[in-house]
MIMILO-183887 format. One line per 2 residues: number of its first residue (from 1); for each residue x, y, z of N, C-alpha, C. Coordinates in pm, 1 decimal. Each point is the difference from the previous one (the first is absolute). Layout:
BEGIN
NUM	X,Y,Z,X,Y,Z,X,Y,Z; ...
This chain:
BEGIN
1	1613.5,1859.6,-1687.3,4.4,-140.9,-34.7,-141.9,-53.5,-12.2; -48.2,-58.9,-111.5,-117.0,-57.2,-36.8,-8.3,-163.4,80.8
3	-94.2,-58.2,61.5,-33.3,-109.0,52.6,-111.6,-53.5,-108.7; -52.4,-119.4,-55.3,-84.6,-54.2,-33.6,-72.0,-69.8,116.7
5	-151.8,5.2,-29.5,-70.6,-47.3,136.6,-96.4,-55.9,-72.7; -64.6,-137.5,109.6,-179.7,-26.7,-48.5,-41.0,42.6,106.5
7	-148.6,73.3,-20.8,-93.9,6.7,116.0,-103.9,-131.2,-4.1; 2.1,-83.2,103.7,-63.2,-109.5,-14.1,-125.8,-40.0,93.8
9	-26.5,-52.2,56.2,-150.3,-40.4,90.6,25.3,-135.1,51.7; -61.7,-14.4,120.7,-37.5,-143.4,51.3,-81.7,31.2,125.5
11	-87.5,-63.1,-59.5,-157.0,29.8,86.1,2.9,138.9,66.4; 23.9,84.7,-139.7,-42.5,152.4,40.2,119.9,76.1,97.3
13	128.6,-91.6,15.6,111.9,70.7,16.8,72.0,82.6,-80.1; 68.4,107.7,-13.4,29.7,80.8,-112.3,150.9,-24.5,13.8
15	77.6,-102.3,-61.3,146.2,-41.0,-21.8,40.8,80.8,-72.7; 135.8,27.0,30.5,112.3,101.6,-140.2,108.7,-120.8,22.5
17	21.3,-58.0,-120.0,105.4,-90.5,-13.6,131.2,66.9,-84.4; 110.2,3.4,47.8,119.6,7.6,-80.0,120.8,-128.1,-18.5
19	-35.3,-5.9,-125.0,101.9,-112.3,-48.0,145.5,8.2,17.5; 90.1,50.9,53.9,115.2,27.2,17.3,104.9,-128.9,24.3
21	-29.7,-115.9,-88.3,116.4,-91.1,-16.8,138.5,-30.7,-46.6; -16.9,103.7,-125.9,100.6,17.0,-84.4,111.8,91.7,29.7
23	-28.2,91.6,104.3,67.8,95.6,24.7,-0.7,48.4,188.9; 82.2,54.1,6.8,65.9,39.2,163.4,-59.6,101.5,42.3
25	-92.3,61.1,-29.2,-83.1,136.5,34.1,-48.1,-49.9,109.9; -27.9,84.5,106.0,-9.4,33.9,149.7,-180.5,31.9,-18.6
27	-47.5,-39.4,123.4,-125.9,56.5,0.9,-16.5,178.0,9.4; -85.0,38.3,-23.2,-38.2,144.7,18.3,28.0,41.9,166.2
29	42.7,116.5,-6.2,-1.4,8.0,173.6,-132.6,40.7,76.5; -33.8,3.5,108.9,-112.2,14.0,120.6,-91.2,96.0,-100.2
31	95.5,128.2,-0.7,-77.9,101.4,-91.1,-115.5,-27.7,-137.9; 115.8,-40.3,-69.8,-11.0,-56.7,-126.0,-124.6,-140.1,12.3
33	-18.9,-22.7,94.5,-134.3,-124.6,-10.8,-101.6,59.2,62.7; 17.9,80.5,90.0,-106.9,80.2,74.3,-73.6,96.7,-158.5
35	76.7,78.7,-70.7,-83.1,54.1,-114.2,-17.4,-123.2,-98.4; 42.6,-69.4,-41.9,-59.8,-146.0,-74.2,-78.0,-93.8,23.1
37	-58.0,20.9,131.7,-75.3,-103.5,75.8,-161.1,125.4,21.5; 32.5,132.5,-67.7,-98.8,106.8,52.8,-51.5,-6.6,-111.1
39	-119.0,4.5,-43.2,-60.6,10.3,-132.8,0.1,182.6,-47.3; -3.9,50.0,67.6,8.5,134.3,-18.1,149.5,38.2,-63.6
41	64.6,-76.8,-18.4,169.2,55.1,11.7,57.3,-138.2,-51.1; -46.5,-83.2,-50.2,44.8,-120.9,-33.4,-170.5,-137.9,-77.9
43	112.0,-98.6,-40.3,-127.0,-111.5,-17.6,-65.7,-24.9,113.6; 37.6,-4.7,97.3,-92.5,-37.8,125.5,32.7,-148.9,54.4
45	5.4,-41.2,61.7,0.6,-194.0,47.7,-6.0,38.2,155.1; -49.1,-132.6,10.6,-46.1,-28.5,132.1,161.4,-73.2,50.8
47	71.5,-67.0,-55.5,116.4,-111.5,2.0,87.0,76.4,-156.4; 95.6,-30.9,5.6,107.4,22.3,-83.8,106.0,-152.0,1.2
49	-22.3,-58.3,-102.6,108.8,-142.7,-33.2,124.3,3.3,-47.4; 85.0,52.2,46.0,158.0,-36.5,-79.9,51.3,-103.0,-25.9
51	16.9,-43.3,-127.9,51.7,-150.9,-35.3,142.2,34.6,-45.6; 33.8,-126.1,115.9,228.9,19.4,-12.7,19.3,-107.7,-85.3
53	119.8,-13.4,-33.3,58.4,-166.9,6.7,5.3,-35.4,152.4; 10.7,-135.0,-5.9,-4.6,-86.1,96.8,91.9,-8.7,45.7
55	38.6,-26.4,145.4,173.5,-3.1,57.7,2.2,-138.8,-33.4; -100.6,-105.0,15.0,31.9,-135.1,-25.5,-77.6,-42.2,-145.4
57	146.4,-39.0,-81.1,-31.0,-26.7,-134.1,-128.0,-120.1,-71.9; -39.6,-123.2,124.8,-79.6,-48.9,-4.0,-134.0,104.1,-27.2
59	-7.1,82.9,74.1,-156.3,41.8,-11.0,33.4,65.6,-117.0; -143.0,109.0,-47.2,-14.2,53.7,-74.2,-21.0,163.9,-2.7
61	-22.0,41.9,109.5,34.4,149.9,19.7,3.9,12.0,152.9; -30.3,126.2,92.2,-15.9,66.7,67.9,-73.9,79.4,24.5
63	-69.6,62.6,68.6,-67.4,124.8,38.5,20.8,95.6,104.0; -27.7,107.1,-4.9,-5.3,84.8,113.8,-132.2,52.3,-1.6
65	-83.0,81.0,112.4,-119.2,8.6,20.8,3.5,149.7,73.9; -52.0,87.2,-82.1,-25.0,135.0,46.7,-141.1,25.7,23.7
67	-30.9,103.6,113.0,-167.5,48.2,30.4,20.0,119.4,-63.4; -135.8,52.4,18.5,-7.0,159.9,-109.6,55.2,149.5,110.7
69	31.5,-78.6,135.9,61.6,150.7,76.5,121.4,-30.1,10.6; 52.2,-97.6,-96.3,192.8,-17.2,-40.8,33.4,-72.6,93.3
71	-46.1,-126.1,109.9,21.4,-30.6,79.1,41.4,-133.6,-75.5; 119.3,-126.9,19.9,22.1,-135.3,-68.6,-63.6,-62.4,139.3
73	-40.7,-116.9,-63.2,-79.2,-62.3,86.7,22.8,-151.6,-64.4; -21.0,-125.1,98.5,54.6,-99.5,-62.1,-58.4,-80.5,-77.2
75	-141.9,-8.7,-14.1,-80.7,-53.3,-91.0,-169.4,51.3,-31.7; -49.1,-23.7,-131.7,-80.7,-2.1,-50.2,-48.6,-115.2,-118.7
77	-126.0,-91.1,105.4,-61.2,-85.1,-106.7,-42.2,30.4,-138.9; -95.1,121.4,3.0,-29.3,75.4,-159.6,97.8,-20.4,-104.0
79	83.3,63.3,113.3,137.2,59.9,-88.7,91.2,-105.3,-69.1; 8.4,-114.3,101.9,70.2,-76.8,-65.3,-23.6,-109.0,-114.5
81	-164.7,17.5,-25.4,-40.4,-67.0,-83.2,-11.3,102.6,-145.7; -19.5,117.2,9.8,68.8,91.5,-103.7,151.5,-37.1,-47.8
83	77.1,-23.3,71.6,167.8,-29.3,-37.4,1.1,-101.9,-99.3; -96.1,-140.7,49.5,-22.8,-90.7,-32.2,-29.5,-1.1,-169.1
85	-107.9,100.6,14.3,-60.1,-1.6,-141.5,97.8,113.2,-97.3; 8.8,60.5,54.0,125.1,120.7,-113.2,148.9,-135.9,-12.7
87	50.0,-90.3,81.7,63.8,-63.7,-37.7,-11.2,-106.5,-135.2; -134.8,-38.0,42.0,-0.9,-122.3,-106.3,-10.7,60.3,-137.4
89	-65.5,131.1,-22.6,39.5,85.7,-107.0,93.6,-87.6,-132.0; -44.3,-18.7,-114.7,59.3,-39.6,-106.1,102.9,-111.3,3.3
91	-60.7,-119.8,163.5,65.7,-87.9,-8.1,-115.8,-140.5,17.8; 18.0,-131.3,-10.0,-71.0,-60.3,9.7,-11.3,-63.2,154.8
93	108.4,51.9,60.9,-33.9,-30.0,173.0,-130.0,31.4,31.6; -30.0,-98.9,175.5,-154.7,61.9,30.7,80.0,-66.7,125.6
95	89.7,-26.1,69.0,37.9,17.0,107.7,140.1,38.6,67.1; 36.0,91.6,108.2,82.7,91.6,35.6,25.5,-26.0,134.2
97	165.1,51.2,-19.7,22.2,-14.3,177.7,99.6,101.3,17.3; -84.4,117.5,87.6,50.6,115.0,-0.8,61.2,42.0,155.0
99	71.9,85.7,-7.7,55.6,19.8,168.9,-28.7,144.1,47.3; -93.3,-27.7,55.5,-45.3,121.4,52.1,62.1,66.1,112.0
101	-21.4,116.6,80.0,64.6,10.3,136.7,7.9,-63.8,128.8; -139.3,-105.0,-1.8,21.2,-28.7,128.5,27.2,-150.8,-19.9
103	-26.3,-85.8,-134.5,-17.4,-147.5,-45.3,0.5,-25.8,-118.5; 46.7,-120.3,-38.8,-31.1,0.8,-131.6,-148.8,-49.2,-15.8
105	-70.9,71.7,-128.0,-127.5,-29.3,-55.6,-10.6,-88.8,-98.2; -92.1,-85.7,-33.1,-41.6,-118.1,-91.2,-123.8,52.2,-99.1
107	34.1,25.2,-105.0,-112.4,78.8,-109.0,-120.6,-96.8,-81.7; -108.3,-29.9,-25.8,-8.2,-21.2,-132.5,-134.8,35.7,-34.7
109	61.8,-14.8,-136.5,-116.1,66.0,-73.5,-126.7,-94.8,-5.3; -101.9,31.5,-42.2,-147.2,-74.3,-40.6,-53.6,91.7,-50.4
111	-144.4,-56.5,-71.0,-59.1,91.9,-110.3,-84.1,74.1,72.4; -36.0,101.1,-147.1,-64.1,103.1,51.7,53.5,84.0,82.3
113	122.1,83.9,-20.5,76.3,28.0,76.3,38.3,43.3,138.5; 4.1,-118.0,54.5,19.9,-50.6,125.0,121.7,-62.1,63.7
115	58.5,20.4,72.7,98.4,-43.8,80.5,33.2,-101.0,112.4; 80.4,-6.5,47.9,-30.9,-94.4,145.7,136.6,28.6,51.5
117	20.4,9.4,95.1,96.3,63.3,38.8,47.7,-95.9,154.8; 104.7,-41.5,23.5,-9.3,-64.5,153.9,87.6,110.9,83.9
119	-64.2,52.2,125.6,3.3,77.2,81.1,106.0,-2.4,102.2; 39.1,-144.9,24.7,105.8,-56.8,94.4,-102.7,-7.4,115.0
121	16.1,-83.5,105.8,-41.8,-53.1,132.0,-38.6,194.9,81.3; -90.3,-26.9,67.3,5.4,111.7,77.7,79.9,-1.6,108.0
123	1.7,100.9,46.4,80.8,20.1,169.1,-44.9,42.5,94.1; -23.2,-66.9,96.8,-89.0,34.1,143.3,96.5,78.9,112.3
125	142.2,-29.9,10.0,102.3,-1.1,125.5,-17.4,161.5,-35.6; -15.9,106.5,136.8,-12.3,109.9,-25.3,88.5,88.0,-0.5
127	128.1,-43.6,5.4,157.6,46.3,-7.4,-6.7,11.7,-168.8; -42.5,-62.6,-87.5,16.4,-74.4,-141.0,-124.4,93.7,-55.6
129	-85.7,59.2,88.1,-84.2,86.3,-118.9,43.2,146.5,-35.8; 30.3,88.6,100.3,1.6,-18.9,94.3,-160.1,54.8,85.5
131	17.0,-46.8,158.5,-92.4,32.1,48.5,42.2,19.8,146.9; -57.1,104.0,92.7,103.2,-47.3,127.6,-175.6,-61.1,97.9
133	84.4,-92.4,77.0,-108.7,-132.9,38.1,76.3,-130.2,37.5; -14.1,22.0,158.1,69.1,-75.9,89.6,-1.5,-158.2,-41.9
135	-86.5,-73.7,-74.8,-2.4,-138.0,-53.0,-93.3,2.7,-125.0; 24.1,-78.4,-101.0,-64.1,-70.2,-63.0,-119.2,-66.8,3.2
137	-158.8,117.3,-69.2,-109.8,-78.3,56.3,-113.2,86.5,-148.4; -113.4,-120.7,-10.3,-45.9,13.3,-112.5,-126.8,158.5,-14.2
139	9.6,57.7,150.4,-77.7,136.8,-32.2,77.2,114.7,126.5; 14.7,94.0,-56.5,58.5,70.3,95.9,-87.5,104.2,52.7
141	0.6,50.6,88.3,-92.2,99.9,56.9,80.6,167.2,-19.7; -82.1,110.6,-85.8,112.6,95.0,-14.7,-107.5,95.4,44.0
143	83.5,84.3,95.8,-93.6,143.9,30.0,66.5,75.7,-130.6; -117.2,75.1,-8.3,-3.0,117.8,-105.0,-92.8,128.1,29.9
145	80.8,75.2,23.0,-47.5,121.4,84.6,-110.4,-8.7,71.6; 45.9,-114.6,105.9,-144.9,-26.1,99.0,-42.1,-102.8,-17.5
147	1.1,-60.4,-110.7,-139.9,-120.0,-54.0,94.5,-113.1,-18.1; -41.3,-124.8,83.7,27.2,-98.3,-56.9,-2.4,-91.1,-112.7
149	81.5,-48.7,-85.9,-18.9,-59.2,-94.1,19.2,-179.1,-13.9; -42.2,-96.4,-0.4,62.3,-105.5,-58.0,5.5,3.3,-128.1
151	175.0,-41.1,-21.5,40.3,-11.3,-114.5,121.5,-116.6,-0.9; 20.6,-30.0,-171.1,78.7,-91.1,-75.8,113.2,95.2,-28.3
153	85.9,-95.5,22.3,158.8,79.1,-85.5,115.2,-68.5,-47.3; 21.6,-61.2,-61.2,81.5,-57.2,-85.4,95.4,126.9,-119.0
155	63.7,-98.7,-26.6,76.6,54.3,-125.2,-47.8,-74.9,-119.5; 16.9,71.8,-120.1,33.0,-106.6,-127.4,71.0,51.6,-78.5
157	118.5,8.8,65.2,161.5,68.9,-58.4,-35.2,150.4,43.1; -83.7,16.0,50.9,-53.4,191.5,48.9,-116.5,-62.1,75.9
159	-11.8,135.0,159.4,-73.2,-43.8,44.2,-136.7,74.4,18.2; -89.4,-106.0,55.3,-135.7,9.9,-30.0,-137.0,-25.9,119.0
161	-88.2,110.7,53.6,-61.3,-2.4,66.8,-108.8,-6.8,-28.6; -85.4,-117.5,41.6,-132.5,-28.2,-40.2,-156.0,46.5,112.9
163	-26.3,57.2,-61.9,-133.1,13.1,83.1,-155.1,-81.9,-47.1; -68.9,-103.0,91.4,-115.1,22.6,-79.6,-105.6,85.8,32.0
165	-99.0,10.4,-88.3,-114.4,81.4,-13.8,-83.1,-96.7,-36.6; -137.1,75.3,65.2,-110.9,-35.8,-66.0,-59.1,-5.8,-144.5
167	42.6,134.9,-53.5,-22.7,46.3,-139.5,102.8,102.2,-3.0; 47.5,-29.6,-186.2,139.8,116.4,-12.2,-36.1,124.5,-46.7
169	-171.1,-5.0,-54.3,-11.7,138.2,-6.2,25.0,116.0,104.4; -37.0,-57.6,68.4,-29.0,61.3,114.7,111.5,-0.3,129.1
171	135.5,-39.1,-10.9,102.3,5.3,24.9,78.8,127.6,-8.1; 77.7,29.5,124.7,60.4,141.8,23.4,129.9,-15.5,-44.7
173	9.6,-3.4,-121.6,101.4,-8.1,-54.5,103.6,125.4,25.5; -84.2,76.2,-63.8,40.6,111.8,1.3,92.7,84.5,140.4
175	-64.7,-58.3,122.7,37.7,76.6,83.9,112.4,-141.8,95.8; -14.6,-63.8,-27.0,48.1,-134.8,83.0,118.3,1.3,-109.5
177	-2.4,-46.7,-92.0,92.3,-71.7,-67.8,151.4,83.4,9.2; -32.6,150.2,12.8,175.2,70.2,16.2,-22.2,-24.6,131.9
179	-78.4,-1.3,124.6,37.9,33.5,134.3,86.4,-213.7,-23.6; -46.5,-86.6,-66.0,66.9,-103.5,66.2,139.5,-26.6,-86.0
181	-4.3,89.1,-93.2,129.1,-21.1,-122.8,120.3,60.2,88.9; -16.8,80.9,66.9,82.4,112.2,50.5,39.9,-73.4,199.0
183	-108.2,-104.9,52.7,17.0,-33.2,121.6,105.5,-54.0,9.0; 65.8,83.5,179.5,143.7,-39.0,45.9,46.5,-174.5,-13.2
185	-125.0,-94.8,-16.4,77.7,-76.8,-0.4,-25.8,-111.0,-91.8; 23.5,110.7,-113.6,5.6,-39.5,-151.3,176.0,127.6,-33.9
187	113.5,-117.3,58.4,120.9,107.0,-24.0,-10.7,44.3,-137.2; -21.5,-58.1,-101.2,11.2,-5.6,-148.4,-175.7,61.6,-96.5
189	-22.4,52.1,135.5,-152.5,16.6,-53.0,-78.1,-138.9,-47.6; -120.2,-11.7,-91.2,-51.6,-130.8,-18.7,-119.8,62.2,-101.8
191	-35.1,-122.6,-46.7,-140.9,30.4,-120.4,-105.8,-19.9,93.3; -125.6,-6.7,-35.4,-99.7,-10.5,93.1,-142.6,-41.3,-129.7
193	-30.5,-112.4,99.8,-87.8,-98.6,-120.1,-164.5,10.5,130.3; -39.8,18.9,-106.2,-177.0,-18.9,79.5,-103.2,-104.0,-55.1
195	-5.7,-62.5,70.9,-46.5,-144.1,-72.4,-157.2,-11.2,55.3; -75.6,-29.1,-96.5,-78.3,-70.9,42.5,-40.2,-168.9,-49.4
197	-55.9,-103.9,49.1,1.0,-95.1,-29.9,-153.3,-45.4,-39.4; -16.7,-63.6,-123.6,-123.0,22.3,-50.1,-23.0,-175.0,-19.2
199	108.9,-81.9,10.1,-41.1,-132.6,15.2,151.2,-73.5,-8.8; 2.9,-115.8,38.0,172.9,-110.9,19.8,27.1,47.4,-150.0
201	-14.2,33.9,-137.2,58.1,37.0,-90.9,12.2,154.1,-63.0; -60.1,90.5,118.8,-31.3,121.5,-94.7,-9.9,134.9,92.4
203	116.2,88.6,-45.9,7.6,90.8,101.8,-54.5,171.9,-33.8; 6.7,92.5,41.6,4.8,94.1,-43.5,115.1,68.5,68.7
205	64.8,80.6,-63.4,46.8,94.2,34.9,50.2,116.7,-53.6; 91.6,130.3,122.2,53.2,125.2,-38.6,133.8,5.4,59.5
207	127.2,58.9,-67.4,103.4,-31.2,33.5,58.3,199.8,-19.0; 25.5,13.3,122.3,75.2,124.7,45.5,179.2,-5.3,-30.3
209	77.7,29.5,-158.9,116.5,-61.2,52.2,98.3,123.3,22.6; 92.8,-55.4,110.7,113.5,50.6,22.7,57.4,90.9,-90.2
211	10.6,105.0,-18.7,19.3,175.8,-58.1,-39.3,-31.8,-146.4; -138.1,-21.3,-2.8,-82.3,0.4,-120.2,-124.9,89.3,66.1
213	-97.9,-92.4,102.8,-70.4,40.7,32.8,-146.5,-135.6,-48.0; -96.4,43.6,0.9,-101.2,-130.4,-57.4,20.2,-27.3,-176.2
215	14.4,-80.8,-17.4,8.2,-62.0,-144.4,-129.2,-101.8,-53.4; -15.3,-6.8,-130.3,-84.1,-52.7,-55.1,30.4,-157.9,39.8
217	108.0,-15.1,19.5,54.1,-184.4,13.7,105.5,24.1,113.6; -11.9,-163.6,44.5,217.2,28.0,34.9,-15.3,-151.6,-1.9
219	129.9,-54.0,-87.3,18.5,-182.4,37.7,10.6,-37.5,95.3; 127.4,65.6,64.8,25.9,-59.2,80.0,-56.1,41.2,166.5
221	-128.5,86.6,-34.7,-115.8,-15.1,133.7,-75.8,-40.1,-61.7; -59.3,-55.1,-106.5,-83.0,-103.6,-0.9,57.4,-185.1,67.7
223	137.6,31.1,-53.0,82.8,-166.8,71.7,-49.4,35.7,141.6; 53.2,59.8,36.9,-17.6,78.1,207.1,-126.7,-40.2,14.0
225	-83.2,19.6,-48.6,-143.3,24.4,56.2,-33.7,-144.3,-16.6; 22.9,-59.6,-96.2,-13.1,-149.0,-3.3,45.3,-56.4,113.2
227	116.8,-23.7,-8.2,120.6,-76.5,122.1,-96.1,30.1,165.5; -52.0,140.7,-38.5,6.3,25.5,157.3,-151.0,-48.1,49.0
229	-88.0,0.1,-125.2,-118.2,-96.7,-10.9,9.1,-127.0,59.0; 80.2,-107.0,-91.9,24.3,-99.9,-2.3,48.1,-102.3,142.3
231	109.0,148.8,84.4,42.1,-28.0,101.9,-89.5,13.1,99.3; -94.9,55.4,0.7,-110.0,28.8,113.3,-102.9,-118.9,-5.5
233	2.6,-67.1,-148.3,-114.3,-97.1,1.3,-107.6,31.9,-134.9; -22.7,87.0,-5.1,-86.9,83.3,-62.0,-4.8,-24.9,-148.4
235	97.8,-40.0,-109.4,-10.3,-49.3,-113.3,96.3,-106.3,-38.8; -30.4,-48.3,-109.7,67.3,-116.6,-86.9,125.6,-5.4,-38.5
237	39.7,-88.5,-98.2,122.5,10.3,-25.3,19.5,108.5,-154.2; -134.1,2.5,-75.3,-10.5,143.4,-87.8,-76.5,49.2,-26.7
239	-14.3,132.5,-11.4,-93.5,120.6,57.4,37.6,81.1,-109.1; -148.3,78.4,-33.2,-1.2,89.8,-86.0,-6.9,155.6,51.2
241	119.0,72.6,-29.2,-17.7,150.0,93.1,-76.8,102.2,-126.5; -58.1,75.2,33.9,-106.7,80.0,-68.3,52.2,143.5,61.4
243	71.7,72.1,-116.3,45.7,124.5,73.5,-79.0,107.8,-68.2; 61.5,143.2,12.9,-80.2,79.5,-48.8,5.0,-12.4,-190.0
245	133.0,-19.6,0.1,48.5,-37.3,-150.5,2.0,-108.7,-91.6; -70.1,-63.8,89.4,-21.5,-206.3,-86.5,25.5,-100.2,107.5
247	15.0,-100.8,-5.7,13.3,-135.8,51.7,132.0,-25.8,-39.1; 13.8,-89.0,141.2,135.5,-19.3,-7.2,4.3,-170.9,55.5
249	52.6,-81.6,-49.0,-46.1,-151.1,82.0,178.3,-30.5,65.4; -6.9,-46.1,108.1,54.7,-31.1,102.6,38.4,-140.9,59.8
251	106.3,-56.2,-13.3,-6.0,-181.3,35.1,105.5,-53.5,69.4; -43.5,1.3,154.5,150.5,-58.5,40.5,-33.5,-120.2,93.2
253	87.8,-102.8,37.5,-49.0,-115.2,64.6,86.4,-16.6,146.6; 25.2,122.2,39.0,60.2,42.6,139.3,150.2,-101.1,5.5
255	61.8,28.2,139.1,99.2,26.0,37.1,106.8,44.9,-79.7; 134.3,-75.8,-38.1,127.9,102.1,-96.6,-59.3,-54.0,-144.4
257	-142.1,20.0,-40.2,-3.3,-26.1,-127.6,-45.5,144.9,-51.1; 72.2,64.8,-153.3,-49.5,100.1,-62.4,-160.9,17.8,-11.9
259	18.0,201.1,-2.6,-140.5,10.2,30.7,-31.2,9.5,-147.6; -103.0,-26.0,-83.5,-18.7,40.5,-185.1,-101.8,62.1,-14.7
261	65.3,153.3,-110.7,-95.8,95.8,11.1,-58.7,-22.9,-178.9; -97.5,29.4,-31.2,-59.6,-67.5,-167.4,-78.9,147.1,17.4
263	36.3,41.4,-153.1,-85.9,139.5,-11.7,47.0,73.0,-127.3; -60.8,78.6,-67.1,24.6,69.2,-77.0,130.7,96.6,-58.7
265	32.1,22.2,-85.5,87.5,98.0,-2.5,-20.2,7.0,-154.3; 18.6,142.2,-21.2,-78.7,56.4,-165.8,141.5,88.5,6.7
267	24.7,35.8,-164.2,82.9,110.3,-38.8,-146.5,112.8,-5.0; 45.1,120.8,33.5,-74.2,105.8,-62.5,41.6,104.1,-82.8
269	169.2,33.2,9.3,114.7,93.5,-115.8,77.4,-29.3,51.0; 94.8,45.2,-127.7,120.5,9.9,5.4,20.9,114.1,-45.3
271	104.4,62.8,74.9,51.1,151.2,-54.1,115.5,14.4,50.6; 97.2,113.3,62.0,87.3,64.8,1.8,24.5,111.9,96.9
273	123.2,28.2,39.1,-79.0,149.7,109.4,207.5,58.2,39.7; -14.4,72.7,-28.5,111.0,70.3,64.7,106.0,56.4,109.1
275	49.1,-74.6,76.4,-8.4,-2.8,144.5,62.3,182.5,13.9
């Protein structure tokens, strides 16, 4: 069975979008995304987008959200601003309201192809990320094989552990980011964001995600890293994140108000592939 796909980008994320509205086809199984998500054995993506119909006829589609080791996972900012743009495709819309897995999302377009995407409110309660952590509090203290850490953890529809740093070059990504993706009390595992803060509007960071591994971008740890900024004191109400893959700008005005992610998203092909 042939699938049509775009391979797409947003701030150096590598999206595979499939349009699947018109028809009842099932996603690929574990297998089947693990070699499609491998560049060696497939197009490669960092995220994989399945676009459904919508269960509620008001909106305008659906999504599902795959990683490249076949794992579904409940959201991706990149990703969902890719959906965004393969939707408006040969129509004169430039705004969308799509239902993703964990919320519904608010789309729109702007020039230069750019997006904006609303994120939904974050989540602190650590039952709701999940996280295990006797109360609700804005830094948690996590041993990690020995070493103490203060850290941020929220959700934003998936959850998310923030560390800061001094500088992200120079950040142990590499060796930290699976020991905290994988910690007992992350039941669901977690992404892992390394922030550094370069002024109230402007951050840097590196984002370790959940059975990807480090990525050029991630939206929705750039939202995290904001929120968890914001909540400490430390920046504004919008902030520019600077990842390895582009800039990403960030705007939320705290408590149950949506977090808004503004950023890029490019087609790069379209092709075909054989499951």
């Amino acid at each position: 069975m042939y699938i049509d796909f775009f391979i797409m980008q947003g701030a150096g994320n590598r999206i595979m979008v499939v349009d699947r509205r018109n028809d009842d086809i099932t996603p690929p199984s574990a297998e089947q995304l693990q070699q499609l998500g491998n560049a060696t054995t497939g197009p490669g993506f960092d995220q994989l987008m399945w676009i459904m119909p919508a269960k509620d006829f008001s909106l305008d589609a659906s999504y599902r959200v795959f990683n490249a080791d076949g794992s579904e996972v409940e959201q991706c900012g990149n990703g969902v601003r890719c959906v965004a743009r393969v939707l408006a495709r040969g129509t004169s819309e430039s705004e969308f309201q799509l239902e993703g897995p964990a919320e519904i999302v608010a789309a729109r377009l702007l020039p230069d192809d750019c997006v904006s995407v609303s994120m939904g409110p974050p989540e602190f309660e650590p039952a709701r990320i999940p996280f295990i952590a006797d109360s609700k509090s804005d830094l948690y203290s996590l041993d990690v094989d020995g070493v103490e850490f203060d850290v941020s953890v929220l959700s934003m529809g998936n959850p998310h552990c923030v560390l800061q740093v001094a500088d992200t070059d120079n950040a142990n990504v590499a060796g930290l980011g699976p020991a905290v993706e994988t910690h007992e009390r992350f039941p669901a595992r977690t992404n892992v964001g390394f922030m550094a803060i370069r002024g109230r509007d402007a951050i840097d960071l590196r984002v370790h995600e959940r059975g990807v591994g480090e990525t050029r971008a991630c939206g929705t740890g750039a939202c995290a890293a904001v929120v968890a900024g914001q909540r400490l004191g430390y920046l504004g109400h919008t902030v520019t994140v600077s990842l390895p893959g582009g800039q990403l700008v960030v705007s939320w005005r705290g408590g149950a108000e949506p977090v808004w992610l503004t950023g890029n998203a490019e087609f790069t092909s379209e092709e075909s592939i054989d499951l």
